[in-house]
mmCIF file of the protein (N, C-alpha, C, O) and its ligand, coordinates in Angstrom:
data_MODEL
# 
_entry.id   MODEL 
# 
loop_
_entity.id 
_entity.type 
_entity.pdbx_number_of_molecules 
1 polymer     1 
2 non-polymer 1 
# 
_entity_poly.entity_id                      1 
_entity_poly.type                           'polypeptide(L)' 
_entity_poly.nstd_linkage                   no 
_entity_poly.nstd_monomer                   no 
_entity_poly.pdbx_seq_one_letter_code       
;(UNK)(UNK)(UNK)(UNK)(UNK)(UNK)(UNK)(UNK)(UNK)(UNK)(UNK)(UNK)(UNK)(UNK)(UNK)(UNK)
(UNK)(UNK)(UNK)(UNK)(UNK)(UNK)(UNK)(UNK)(UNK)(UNK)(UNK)(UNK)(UNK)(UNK)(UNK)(UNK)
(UNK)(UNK)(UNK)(UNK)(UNK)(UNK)(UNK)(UNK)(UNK)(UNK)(UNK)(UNK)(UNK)(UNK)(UNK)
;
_entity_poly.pdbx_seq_one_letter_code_can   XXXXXXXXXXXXXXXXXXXXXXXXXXXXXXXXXXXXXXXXXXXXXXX 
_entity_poly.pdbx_strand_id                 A 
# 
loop_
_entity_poly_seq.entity_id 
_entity_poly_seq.num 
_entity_poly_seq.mon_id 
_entity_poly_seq.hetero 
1 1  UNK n 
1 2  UNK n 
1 3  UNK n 
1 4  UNK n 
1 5  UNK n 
1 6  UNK n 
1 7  UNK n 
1 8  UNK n 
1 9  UNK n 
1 10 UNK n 
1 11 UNK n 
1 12 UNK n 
1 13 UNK n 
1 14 UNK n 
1 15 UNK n 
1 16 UNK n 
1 17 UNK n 
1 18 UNK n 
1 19 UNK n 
1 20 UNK n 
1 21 UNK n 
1 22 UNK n 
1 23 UNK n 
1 24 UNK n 
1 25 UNK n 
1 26 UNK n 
1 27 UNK n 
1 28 UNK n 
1 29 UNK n 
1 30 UNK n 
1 31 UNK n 
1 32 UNK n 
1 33 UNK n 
1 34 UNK n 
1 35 UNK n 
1 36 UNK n 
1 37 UNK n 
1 38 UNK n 
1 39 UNK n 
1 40 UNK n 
1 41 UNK n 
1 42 UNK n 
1 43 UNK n 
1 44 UNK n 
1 45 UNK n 
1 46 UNK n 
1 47 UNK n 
# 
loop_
_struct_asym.id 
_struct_asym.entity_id 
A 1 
B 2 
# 
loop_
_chem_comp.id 
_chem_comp.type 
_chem_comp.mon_nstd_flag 
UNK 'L-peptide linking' . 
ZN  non-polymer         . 
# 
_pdbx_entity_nonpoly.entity_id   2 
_pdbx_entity_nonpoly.name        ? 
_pdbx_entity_nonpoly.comp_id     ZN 
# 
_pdbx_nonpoly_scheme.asym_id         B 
_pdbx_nonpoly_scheme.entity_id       2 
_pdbx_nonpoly_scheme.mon_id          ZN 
_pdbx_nonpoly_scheme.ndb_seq_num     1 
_pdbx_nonpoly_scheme.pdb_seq_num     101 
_pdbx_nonpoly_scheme.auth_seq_num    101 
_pdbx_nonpoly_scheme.pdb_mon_id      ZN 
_pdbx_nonpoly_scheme.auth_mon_id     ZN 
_pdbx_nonpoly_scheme.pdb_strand_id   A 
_pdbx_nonpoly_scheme.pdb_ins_code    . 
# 
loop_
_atom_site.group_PDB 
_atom_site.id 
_atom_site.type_symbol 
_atom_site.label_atom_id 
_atom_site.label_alt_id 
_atom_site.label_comp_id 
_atom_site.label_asym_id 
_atom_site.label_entity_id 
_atom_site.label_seq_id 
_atom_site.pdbx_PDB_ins_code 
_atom_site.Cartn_x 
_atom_site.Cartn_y 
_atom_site.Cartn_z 
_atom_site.occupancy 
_atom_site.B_iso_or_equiv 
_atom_site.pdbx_formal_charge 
_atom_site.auth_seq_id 
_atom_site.auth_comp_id 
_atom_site.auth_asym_id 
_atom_site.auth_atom_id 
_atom_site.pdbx_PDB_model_num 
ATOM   1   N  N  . UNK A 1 1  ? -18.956 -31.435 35.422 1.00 0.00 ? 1   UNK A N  1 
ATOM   2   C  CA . UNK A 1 1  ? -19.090 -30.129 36.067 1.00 0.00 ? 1   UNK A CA 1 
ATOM   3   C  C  . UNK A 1 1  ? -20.374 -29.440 35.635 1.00 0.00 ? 1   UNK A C  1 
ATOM   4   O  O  . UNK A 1 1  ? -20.678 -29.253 34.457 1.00 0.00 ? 1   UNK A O  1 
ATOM   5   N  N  . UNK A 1 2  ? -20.996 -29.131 36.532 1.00 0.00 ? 2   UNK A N  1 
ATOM   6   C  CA . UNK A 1 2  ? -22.427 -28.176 36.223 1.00 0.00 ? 2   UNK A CA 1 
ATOM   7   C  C  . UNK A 1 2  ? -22.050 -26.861 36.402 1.00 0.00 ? 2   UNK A C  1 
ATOM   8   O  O  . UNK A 1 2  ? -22.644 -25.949 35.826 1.00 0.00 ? 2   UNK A O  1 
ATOM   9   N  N  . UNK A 1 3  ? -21.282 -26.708 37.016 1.00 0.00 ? 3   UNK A N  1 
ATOM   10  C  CA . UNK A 1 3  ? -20.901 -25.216 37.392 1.00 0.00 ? 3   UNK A CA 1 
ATOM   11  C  C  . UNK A 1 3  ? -20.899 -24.466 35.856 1.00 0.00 ? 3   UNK A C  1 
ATOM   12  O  O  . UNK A 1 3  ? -20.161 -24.977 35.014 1.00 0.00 ? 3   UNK A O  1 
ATOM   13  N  N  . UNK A 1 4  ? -21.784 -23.148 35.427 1.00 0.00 ? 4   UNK A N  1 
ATOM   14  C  CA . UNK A 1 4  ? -21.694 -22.361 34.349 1.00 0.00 ? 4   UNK A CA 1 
ATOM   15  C  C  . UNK A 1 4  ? -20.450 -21.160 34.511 1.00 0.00 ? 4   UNK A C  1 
ATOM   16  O  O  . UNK A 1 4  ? -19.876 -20.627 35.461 1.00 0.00 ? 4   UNK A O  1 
ATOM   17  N  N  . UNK A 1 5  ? -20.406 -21.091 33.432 1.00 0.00 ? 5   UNK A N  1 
ATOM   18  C  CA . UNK A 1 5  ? -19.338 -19.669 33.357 1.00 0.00 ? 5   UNK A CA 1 
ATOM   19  C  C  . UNK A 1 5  ? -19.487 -18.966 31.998 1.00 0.00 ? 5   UNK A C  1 
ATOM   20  O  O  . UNK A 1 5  ? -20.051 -19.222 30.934 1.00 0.00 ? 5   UNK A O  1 
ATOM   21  N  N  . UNK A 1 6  ? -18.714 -17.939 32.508 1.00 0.00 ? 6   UNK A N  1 
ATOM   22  C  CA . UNK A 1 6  ? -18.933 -16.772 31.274 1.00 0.00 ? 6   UNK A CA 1 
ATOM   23  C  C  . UNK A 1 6  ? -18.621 -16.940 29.829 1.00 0.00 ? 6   UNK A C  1 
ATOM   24  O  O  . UNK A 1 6  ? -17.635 -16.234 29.615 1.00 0.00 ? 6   UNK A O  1 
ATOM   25  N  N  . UNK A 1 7  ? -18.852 -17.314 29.146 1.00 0.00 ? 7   UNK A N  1 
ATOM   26  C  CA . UNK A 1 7  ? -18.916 -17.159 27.817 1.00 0.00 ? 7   UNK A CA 1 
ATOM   27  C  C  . UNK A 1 7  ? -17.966 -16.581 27.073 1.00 0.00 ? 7   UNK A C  1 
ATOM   28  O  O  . UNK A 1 7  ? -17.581 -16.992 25.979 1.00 0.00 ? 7   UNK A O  1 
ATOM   29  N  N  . UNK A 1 8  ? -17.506 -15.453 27.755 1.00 0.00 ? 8   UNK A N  1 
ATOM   30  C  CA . UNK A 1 8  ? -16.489 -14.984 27.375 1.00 0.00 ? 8   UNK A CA 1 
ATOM   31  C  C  . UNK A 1 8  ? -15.192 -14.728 28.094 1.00 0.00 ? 8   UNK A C  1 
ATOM   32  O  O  . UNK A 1 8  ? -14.212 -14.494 27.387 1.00 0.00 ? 8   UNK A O  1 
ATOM   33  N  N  . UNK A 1 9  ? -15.017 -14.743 29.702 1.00 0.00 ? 9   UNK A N  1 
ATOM   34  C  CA . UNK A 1 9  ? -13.883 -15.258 30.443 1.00 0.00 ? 9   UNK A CA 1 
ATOM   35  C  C  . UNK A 1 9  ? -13.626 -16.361 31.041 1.00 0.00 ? 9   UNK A C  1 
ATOM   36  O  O  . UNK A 1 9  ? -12.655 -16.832 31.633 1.00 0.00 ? 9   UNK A O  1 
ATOM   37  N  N  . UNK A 1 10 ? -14.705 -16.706 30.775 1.00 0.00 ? 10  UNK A N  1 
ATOM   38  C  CA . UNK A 1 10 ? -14.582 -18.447 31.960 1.00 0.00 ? 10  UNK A CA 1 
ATOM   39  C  C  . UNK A 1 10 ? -14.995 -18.109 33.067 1.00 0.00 ? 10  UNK A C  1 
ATOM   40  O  O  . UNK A 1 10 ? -15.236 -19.185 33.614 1.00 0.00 ? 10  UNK A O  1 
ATOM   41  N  N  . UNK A 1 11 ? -15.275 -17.193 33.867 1.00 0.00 ? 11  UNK A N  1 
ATOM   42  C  CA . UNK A 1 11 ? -14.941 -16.954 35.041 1.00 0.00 ? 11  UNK A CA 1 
ATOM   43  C  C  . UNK A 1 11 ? -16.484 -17.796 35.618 1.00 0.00 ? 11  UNK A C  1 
ATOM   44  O  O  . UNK A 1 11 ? -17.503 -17.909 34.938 1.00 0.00 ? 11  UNK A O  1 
ATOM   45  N  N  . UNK A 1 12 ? -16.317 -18.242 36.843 1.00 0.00 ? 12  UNK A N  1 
ATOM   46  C  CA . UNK A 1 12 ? -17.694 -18.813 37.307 1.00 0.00 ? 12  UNK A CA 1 
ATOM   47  C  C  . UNK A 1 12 ? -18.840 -17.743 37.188 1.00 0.00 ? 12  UNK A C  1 
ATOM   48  O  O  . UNK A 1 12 ? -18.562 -16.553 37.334 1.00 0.00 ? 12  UNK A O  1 
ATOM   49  N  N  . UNK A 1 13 ? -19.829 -18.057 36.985 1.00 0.00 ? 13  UNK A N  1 
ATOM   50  C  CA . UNK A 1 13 ? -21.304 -17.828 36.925 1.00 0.00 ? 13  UNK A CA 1 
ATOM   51  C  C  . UNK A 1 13 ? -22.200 -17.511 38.338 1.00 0.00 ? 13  UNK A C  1 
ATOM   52  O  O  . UNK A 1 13 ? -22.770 -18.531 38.727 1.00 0.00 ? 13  UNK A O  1 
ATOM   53  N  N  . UNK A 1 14 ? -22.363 -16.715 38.904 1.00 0.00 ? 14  UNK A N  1 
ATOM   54  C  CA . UNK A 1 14 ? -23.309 -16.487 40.262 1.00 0.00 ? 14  UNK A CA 1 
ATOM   55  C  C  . UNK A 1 14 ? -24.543 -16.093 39.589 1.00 0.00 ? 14  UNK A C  1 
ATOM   56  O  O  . UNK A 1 14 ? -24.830 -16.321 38.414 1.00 0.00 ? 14  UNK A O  1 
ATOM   57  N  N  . UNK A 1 15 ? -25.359 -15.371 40.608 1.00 0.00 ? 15  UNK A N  1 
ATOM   58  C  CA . UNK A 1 15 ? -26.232 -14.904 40.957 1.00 0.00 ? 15  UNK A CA 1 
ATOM   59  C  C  . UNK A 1 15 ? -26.438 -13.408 40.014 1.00 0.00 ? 15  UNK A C  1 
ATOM   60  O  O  . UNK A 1 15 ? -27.554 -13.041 39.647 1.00 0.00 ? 15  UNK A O  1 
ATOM   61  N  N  . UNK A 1 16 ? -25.336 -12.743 39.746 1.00 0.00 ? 16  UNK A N  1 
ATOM   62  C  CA . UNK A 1 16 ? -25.380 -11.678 38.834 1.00 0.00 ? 16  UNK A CA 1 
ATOM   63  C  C  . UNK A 1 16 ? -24.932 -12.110 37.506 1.00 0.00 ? 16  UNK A C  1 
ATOM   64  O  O  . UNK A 1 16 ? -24.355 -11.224 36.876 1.00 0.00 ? 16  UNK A O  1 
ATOM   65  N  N  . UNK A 1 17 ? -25.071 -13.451 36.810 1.00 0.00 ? 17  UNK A N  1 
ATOM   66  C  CA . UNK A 1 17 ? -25.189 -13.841 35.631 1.00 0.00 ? 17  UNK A CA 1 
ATOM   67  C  C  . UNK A 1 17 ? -25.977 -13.127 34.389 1.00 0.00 ? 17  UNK A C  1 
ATOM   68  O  O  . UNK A 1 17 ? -27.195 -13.291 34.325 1.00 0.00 ? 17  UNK A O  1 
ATOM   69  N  N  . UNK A 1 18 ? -25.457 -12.509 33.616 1.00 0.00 ? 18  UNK A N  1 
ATOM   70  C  CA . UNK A 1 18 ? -26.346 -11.452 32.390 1.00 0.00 ? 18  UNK A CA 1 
ATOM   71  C  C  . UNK A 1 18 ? -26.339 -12.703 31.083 1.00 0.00 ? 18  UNK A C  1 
ATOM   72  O  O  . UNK A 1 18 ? -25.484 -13.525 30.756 1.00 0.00 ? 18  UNK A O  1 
ATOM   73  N  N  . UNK A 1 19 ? -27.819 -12.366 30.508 1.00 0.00 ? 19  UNK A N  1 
ATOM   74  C  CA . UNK A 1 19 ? -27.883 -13.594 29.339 1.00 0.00 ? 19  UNK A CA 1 
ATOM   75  C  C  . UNK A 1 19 ? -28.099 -12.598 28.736 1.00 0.00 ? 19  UNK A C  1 
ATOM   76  O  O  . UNK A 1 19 ? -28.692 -11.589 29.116 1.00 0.00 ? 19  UNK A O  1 
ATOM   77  N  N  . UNK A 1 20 ? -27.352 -12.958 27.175 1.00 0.00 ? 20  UNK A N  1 
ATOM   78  C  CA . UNK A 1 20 ? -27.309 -12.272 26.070 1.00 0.00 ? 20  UNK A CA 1 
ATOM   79  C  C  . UNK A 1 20 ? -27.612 -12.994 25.349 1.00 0.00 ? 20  UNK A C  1 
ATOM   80  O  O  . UNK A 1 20 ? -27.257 -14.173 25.342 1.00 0.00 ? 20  UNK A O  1 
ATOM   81  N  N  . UNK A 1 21 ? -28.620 -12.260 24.275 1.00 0.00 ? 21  UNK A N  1 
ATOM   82  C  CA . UNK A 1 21 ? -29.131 -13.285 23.271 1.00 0.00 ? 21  UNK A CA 1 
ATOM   83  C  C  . UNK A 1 21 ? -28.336 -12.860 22.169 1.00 0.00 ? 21  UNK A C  1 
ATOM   84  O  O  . UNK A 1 21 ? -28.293 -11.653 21.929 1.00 0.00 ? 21  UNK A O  1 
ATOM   85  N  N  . UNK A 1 22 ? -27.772 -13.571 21.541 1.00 0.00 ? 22  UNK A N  1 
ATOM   86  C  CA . UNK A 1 22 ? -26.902 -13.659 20.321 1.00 0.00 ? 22  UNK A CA 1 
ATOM   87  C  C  . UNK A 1 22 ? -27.373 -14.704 18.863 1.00 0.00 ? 22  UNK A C  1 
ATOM   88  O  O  . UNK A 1 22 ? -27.175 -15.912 18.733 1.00 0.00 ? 22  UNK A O  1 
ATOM   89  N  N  . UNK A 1 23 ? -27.879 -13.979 18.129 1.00 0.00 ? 23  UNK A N  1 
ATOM   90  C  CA . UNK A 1 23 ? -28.939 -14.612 17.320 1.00 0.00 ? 23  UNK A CA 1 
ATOM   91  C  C  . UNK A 1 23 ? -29.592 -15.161 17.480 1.00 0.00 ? 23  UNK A C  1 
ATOM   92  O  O  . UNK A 1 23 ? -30.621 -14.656 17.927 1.00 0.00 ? 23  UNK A O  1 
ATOM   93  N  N  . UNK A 1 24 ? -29.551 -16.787 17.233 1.00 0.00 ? 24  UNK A N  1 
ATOM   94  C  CA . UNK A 1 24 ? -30.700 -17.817 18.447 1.00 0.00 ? 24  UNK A CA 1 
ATOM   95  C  C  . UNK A 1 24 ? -29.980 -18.529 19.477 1.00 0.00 ? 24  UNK A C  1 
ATOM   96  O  O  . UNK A 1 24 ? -30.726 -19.426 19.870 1.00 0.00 ? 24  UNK A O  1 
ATOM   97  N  N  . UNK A 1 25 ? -29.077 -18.549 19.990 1.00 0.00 ? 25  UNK A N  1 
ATOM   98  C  CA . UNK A 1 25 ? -28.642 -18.850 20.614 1.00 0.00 ? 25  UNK A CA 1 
ATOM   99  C  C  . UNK A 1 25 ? -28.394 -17.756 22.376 1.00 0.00 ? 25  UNK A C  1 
ATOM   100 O  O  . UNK A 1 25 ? -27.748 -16.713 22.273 1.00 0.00 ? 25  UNK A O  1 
ATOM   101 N  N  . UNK A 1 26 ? -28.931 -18.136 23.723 1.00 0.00 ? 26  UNK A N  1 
ATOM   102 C  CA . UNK A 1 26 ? -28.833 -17.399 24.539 1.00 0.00 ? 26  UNK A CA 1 
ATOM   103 C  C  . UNK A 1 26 ? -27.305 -17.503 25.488 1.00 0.00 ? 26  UNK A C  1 
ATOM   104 O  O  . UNK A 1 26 ? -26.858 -18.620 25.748 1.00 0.00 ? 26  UNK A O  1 
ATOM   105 N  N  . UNK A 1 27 ? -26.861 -16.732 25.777 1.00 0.00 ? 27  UNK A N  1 
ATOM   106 C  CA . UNK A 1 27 ? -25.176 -17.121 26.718 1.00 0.00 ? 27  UNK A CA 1 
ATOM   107 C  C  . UNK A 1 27 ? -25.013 -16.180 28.048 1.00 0.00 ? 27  UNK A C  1 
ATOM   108 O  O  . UNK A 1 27 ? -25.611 -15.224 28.542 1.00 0.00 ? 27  UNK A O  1 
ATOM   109 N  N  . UNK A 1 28 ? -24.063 -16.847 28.299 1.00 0.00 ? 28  UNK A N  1 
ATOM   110 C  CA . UNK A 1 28 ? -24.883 -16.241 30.174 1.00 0.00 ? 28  UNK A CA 1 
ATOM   111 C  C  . UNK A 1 28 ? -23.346 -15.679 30.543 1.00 0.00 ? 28  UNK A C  1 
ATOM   112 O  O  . UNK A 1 28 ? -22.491 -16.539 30.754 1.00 0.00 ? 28  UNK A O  1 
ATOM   113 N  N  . UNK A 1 29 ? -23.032 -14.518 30.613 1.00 0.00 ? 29  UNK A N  1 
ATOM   114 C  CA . UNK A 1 29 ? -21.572 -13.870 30.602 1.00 0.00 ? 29  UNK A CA 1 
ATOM   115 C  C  . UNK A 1 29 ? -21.624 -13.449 32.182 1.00 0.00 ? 29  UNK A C  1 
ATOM   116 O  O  . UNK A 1 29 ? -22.724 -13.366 32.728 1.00 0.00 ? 29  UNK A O  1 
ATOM   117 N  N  . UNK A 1 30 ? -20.349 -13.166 32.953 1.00 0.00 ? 30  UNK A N  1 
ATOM   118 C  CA . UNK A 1 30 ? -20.519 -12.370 34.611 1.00 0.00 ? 30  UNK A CA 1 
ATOM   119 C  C  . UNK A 1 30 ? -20.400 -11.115 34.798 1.00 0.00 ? 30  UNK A C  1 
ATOM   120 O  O  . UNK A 1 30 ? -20.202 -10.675 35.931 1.00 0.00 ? 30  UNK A O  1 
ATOM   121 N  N  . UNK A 1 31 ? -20.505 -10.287 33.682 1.00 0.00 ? 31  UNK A N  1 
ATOM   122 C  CA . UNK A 1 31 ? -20.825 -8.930  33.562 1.00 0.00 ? 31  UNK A CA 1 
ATOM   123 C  C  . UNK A 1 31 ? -20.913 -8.310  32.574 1.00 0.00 ? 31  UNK A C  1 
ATOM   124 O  O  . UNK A 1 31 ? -20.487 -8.786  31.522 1.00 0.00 ? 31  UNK A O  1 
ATOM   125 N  N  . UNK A 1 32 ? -21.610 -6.815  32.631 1.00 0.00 ? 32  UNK A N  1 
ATOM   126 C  CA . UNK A 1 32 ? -21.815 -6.172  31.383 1.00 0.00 ? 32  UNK A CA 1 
ATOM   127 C  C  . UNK A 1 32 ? -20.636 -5.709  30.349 1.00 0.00 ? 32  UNK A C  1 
ATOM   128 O  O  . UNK A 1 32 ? -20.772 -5.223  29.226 1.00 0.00 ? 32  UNK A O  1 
ATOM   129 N  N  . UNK A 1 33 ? -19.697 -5.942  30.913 1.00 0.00 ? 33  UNK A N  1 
ATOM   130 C  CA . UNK A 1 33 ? -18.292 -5.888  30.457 1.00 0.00 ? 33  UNK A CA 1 
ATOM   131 C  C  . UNK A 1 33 ? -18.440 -6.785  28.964 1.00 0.00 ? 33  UNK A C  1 
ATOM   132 O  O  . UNK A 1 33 ? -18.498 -6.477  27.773 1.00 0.00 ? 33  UNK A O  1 
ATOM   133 N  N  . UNK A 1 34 ? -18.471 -8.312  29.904 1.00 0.00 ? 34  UNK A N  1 
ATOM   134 C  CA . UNK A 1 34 ? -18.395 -9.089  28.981 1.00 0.00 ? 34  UNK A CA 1 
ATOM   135 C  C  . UNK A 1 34 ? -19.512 -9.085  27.570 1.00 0.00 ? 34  UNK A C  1 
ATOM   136 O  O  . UNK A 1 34 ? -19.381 -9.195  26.351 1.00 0.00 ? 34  UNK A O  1 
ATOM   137 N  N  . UNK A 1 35 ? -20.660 -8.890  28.546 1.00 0.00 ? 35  UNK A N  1 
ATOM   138 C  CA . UNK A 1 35 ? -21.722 -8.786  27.855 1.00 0.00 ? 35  UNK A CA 1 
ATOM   139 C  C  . UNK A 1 35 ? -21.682 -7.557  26.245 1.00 0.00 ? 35  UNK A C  1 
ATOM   140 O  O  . UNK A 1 35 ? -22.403 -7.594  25.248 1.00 0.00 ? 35  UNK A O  1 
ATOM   141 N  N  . UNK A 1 36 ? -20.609 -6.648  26.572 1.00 0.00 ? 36  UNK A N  1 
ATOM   142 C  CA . UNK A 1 36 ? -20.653 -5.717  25.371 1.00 0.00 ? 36  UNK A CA 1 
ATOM   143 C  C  . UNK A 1 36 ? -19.730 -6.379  24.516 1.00 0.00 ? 36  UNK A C  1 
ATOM   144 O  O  . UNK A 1 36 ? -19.604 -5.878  23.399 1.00 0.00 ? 36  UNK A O  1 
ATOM   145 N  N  . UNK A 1 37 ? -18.856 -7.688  24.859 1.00 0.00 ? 37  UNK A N  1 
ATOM   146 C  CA . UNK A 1 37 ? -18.016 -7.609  23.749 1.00 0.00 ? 37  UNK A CA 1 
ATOM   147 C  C  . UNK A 1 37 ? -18.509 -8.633  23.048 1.00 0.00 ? 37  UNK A C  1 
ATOM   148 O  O  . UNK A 1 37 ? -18.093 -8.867  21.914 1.00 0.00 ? 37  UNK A O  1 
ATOM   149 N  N  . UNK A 1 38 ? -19.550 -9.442  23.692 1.00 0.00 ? 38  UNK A N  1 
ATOM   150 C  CA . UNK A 1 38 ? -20.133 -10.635 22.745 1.00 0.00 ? 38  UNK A CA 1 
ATOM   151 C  C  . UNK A 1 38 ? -20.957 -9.942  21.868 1.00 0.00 ? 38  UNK A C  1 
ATOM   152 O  O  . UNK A 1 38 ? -21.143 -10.363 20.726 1.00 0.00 ? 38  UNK A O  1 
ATOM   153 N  N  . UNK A 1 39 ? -21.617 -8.633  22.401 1.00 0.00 ? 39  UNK A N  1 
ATOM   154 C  CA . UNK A 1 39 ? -22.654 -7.912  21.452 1.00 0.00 ? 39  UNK A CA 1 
ATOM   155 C  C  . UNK A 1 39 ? -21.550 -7.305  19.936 1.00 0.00 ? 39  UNK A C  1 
ATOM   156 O  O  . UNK A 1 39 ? -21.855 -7.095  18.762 1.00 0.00 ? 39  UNK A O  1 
ATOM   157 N  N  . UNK A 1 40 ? -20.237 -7.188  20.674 1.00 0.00 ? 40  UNK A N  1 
ATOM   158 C  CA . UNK A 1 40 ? -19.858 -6.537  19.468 1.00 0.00 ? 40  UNK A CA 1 
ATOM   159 C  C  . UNK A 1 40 ? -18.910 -7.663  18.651 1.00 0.00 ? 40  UNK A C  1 
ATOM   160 O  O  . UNK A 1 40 ? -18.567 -7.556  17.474 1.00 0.00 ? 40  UNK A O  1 
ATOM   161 N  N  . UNK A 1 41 ? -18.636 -8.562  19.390 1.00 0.00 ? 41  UNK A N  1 
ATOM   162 C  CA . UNK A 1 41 ? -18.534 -9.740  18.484 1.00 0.00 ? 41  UNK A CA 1 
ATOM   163 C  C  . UNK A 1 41 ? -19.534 -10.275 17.398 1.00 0.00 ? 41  UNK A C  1 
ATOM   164 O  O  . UNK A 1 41 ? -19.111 -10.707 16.326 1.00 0.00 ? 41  UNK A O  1 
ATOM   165 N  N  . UNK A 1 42 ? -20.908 -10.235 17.712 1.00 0.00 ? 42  UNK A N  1 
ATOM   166 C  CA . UNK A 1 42 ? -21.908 -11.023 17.227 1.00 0.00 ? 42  UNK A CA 1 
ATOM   167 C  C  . UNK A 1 42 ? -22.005 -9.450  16.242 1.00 0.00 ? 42  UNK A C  1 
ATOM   168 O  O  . UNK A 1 42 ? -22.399 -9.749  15.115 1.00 0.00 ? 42  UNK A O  1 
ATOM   169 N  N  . UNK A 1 43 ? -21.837 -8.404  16.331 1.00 0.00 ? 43  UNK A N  1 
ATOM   170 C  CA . UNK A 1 43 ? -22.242 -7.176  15.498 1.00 0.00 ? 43  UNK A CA 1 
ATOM   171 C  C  . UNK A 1 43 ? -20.918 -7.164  14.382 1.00 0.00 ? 43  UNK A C  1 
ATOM   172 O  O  . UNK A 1 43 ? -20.983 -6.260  13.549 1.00 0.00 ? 43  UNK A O  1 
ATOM   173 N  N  . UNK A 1 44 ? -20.158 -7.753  14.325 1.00 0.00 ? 44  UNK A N  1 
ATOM   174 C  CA . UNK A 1 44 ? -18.753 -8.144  13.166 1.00 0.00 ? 44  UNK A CA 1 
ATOM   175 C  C  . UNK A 1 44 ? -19.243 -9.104  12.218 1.00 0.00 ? 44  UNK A C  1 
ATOM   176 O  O  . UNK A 1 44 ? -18.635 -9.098  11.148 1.00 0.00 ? 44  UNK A O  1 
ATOM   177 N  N  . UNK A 1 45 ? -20.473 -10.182 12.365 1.00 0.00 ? 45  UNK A N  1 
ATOM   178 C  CA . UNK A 1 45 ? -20.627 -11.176 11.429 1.00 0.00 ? 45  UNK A CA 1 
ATOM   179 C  C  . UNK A 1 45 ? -20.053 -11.759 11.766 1.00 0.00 ? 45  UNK A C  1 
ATOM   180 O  O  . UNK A 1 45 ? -19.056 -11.693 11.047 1.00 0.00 ? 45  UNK A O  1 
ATOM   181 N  N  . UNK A 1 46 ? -19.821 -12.854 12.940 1.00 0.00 ? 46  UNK A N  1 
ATOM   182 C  CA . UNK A 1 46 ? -18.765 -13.822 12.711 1.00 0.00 ? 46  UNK A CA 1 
ATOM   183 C  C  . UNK A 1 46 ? -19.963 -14.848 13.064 1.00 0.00 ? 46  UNK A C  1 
ATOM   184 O  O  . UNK A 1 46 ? -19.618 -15.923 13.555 1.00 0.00 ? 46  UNK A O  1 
ATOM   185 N  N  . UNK A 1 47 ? -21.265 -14.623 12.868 1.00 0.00 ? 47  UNK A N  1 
ATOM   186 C  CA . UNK A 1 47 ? -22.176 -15.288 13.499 1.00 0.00 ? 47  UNK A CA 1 
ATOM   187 C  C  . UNK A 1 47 ? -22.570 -16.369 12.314 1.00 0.00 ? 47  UNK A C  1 
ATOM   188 O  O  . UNK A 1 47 ? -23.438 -17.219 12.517 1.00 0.00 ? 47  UNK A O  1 
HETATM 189 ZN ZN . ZN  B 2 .  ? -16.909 -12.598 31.921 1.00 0.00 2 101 ZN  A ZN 1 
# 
């Protein structure tokens, strides 16, 4: 499967795909939703 998805729901990946850079590593979430909880995941140290 090539198809990408969110990082943090699974949900498929379009055209409004947001990449968050999370230390060195970049991840491609399907909204800013998601996008705040990886920021506040990665802001806990679990990195
Ligand atoms: Zn998502």
């Amino acid at each position: 499967m090539n198809e990408k998805t969110c990082a943090v729901c699974d949900y498929p990946l379009d055209a409004n795909a947001i990449q968050v850079t999370i230390g060195n590593r970049v991840v491609e979430v399907c909204c800013e939703e998601c996008a705040e909880k990886l920021r506040e995941a990665s802001a806990k140290g679990s990195a």
